[in-house]
C-alpha positions as CSV (number, residue, x, y, z in Angstrom):
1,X,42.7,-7.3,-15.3
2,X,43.2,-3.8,-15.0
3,X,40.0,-2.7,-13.3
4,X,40.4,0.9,-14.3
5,X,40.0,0.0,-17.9
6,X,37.9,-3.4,-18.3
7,X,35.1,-5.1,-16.3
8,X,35.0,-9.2,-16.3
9,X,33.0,-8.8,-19.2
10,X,34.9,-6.9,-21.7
11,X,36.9,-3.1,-22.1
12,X,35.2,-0.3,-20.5
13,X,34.9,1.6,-23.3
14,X,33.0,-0.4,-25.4
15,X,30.1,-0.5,-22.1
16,X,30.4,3.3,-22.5
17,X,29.8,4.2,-26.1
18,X,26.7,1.0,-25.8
19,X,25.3,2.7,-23.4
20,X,25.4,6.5,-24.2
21,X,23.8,4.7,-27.4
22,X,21.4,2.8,-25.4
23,X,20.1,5.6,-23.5
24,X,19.9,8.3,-25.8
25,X,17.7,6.2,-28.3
26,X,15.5,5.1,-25.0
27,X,15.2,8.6,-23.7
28,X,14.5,9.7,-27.3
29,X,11.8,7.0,-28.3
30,X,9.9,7.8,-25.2
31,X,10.4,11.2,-24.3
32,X,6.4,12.1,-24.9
33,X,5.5,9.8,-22.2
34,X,7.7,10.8,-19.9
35,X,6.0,14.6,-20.8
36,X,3.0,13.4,-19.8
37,X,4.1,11.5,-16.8
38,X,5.6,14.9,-15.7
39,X,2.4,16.7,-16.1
40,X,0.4,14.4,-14.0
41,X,2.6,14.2,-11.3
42,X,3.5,17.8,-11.2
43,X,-0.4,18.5,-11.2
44,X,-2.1,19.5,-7.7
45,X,-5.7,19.6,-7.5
46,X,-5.3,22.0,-4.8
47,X,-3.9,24.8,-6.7
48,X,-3.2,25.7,-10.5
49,X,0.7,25.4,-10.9
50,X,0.8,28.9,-13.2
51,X,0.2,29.0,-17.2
52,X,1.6,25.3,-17.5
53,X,-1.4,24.0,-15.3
54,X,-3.8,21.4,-16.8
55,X,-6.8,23.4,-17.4
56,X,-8.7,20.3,-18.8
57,X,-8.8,18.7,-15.3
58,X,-11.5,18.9,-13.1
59,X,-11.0,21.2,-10.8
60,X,-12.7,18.5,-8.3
61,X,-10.3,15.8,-9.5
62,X,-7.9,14.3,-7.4
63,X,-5.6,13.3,-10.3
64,X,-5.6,13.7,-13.8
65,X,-5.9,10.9,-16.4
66,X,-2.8,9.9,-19.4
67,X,-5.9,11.2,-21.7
68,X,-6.5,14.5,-20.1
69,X,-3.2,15.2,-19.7
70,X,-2.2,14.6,-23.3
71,X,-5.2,16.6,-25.0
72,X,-4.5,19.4,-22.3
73,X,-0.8,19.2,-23.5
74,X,-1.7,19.1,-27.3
75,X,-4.3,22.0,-26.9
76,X,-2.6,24.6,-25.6
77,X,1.2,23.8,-27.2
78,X,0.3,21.3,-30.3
79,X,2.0,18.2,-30.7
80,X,5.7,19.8,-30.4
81,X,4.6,20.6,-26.3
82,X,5.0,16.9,-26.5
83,X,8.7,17.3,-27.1
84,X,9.3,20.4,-25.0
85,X,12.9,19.9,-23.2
86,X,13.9,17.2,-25.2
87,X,17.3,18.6,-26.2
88,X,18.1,19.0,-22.2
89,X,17.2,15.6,-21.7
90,X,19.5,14.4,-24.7
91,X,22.2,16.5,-23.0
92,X,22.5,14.4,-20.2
93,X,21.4,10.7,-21.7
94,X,24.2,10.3,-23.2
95,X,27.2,11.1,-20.5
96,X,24.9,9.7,-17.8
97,X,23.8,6.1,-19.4
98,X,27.8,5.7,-20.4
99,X,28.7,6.2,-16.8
100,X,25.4,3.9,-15.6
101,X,26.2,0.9,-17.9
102,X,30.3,1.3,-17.6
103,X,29.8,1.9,-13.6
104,X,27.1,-1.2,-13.8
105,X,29.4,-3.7,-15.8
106,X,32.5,-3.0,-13.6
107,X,30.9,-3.3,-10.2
108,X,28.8,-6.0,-11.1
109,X,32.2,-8.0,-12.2
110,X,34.0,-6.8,-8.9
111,X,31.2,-8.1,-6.6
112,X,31.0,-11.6,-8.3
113,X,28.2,-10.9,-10.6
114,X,29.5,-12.6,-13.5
115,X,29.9,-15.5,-11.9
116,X,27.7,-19.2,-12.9
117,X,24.6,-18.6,-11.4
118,X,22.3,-15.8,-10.2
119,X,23.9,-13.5,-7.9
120,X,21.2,-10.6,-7.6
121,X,22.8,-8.8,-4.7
122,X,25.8,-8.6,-6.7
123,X,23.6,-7.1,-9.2
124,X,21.6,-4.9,-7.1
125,X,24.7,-3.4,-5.5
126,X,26.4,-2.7,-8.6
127,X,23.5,-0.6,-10.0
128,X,23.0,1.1,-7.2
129,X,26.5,2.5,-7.1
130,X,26.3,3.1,-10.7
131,X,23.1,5.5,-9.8
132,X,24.8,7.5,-7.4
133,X,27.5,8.2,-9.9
134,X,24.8,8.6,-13.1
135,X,22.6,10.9,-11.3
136,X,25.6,13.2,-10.5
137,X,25.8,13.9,-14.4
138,X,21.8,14.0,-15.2
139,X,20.2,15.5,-12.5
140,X,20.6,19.1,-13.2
141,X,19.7,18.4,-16.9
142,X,16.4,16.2,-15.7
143,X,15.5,19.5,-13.6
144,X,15.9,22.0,-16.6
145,X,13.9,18.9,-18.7
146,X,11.1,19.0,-16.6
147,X,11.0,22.9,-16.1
148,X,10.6,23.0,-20.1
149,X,7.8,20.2,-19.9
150,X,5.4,22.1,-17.5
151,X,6.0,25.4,-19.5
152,X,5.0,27.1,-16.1
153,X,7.6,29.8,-16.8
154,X,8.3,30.5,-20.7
155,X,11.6,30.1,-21.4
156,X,13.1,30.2,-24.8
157,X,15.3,27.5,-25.1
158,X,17.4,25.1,-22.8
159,X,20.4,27.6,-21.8
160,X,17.5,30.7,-21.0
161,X,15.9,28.2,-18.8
162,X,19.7,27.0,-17.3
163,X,20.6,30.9,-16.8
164,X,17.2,31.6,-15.5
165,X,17.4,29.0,-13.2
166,X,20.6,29.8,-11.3
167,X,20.0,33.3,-11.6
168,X,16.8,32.7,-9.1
169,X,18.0,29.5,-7.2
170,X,21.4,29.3,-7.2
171,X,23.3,25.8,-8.3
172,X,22.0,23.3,-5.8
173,X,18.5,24.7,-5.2
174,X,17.9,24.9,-8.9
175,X,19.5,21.8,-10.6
176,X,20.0,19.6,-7.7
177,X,16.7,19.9,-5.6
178,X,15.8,16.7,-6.3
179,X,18.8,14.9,-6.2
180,X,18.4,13.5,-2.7
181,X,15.1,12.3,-3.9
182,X,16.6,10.8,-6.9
183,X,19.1,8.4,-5.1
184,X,16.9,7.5,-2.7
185,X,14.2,6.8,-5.5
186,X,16.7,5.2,-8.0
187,X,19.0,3.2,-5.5
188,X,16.4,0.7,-4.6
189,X,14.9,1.4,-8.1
190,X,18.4,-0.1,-9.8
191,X,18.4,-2.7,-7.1
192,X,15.2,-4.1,-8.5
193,X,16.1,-3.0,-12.2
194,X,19.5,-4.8,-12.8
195,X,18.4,-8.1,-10.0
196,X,14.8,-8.4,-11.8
197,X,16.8,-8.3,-15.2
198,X,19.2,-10.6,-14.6
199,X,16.8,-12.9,-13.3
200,X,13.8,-12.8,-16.2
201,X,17.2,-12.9,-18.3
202,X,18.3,-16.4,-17.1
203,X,14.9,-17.4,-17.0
204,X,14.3,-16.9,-20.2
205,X,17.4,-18.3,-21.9
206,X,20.9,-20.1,-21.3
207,X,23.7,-17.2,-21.8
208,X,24.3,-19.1,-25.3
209,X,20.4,-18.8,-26.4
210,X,20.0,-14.7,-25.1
211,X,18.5,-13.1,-28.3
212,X,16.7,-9.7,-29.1
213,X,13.4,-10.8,-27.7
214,X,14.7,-12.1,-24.5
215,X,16.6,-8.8,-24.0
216,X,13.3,-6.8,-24.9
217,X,11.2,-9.0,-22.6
218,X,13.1,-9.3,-19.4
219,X,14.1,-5.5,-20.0
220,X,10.1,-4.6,-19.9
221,X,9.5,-6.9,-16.7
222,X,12.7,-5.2,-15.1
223,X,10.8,-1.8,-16.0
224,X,7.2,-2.1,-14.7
225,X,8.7,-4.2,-11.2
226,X,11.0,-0.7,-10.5
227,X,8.7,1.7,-11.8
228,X,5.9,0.4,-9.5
229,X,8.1,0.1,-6.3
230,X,9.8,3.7,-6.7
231,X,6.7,6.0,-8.1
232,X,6.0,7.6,-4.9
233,X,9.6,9.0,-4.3
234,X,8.9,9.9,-8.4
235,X,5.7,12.1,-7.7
236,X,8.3,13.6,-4.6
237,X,10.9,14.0,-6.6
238,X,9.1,16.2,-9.4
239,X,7.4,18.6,-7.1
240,X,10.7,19.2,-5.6
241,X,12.3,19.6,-9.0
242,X,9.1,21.7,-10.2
243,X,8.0,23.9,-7.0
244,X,9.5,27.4,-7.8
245,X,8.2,27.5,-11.1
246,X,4.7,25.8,-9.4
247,X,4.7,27.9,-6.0
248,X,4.4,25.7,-3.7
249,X,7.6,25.1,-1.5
250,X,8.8,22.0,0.2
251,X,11.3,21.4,3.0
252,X,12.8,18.3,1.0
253,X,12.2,14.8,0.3
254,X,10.6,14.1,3.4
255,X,8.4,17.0,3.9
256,X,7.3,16.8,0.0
257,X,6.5,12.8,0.3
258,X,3.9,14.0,3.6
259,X,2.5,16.8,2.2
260,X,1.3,15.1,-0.6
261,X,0.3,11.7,1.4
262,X,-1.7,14.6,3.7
263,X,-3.3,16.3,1.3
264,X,-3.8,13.9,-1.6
265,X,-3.8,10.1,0.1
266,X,-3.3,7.4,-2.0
267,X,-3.7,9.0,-5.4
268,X,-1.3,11.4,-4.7
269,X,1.5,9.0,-4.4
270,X,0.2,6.7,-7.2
271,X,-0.2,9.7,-9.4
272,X,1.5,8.9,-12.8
273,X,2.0,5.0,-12.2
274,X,0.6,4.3,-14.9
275,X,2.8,6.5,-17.5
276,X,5.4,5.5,-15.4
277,X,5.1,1.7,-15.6
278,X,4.6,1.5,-19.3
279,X,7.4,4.2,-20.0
280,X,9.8,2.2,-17.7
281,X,8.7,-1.2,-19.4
282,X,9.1,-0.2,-23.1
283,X,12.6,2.1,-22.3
284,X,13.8,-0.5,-21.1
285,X,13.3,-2.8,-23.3
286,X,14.7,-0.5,-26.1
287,X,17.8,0.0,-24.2
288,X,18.3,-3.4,-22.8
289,X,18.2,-4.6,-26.6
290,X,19.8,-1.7,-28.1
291,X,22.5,-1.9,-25.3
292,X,22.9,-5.8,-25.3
293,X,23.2,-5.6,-29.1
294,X,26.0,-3.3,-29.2
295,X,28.4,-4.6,-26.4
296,X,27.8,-8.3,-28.0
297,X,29.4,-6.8,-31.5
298,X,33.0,-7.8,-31.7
């Protein structure tokens, strides 16, 4: 086998095009949530964070509910805020997912993986190499996403907000701020993804007897074990991505992760969990099936 072009379990390629597919239609089908799971994490109780604050919390609150944040949300921008940055996000799900799945596949193969049996560090390290070289290609588009989301600063379309951005903060401050933040967040988030996967997955079924549903169900279990275990590098990760549009800087990921544990406690770091669990159950569901679906075609 020529690594370069195949994994174990079939050419390269074909892991590429079912994943830019898989993550485009996952990123796509639940790209409001992930608005709203932006908003309440990007929300300090402390401070307004500029014309994209939430209005409709309590300024008492110490978090803001998926309710609150979706009526704020619809109020002031109608149901289209919902949707606000979703070309930037479909930018980068595409490239990114065909490097996560390809990168995913090939590792996974090279360490054993496919193997008879359950091998989850094989899994675990595979998708957490895959990360590193995913987040490389989304990262900057996740930062203009989420800049477009809040609506703290009006820009008027996805390349505005990219020439904006680097005009005030440069390449790395401006589209990479969070990127530290996002492999430390989404290396031991794939560890748990792709090992808890692989695990419901044999569980479930016999390779011979996988079908939709097991796909869709050890996907979503996969999702809410990762999304639970990462969400307070999340929360870190969108202030950092977020805080010159919000005013309010950090020092970096460690800095941002003690500032809010000081100054908000526990419901600082378990802002958005919610959101975050049942968006990370239901993507991945639709792109475990969607993706499964398409490699398996001849």
């Amino acid at each position: 086998m020529e690594h370069g072009m195949e994994s174990s379990d079939g050419p390269m390629l074909h892991h590429m095009i079912a994943g830019a597919i898989a993550g485009t239609t996952e990123h796509c089908g639940m790209f409001p949530i992930d608005t709203i799971k932006t908003h309440i994490q990007a929300y300090r109780p402390t401070a307004a964070i500029g014309v994209g604050a939430l209005e409709a919390a309590p300024a008492a609150s110490a978090n803001i509910s998926m309710v609150e944040a979706t009526r704020s949300i619809v109020q002031r921008r109608g149901v289209q805020g919902l949707f606000r940055g979703l070309t930037a996000m479909m930018s980068g799900a595409a490239p990114a997912h065909a490097v996560y799945f390809a990168g995913y596949e090939f590792f996974k193969g090279l360490f054993g993986g496919n193997r008879e049996g359950h091998h989850p560090m094989a899994s675990a390290c595979a998708g957490g190499i895959a990360t590193i070289m995913s987040d490389a290609v989304l990262t900057p588009m996740d930062a203009v996403k989420q800049k477009m989301q809040l609506g703290s600063i009006q820009y008027r379309g996805v390349v505005d907000c990219i020439r904006r951005t680097h005009a005030l903060s440069g390449v790395w401050r401006g589209f990479y701020a969070g990127y530290t933040t996002t492999l430390v967040m989404n290396i031991p988030y794939s560890g748990v993804y792709f090992a808890s996967y692989e695990l419901f997955k044999k569980m479930l079924a016999d390779t011979d007897d996988e079908t939709p549903l097991v796909y869709c169900v050890a996907g979503g279990g996969a999702g809410v074990c990762s999304a639970a275990f990462t969400n307070p590098l999340d929360v870190a990760r969108t202030r950092l991505q977020t805080q010159v549009d919000s005013g309010r800087q950090y020092k970096g990921m460690a800095n941002a992760v003690s500032c809010i544990w000081k100054e908000e406690g526990v419901r600082g770091v378990t802002s958005g969990i919610k959101a975050r669990m049942i968006f990370h159950s239901m993507a991945a569901s639709i792109c475990w099936v969607t993706y499964e679906s398409i490699k398996n075609v001849p």
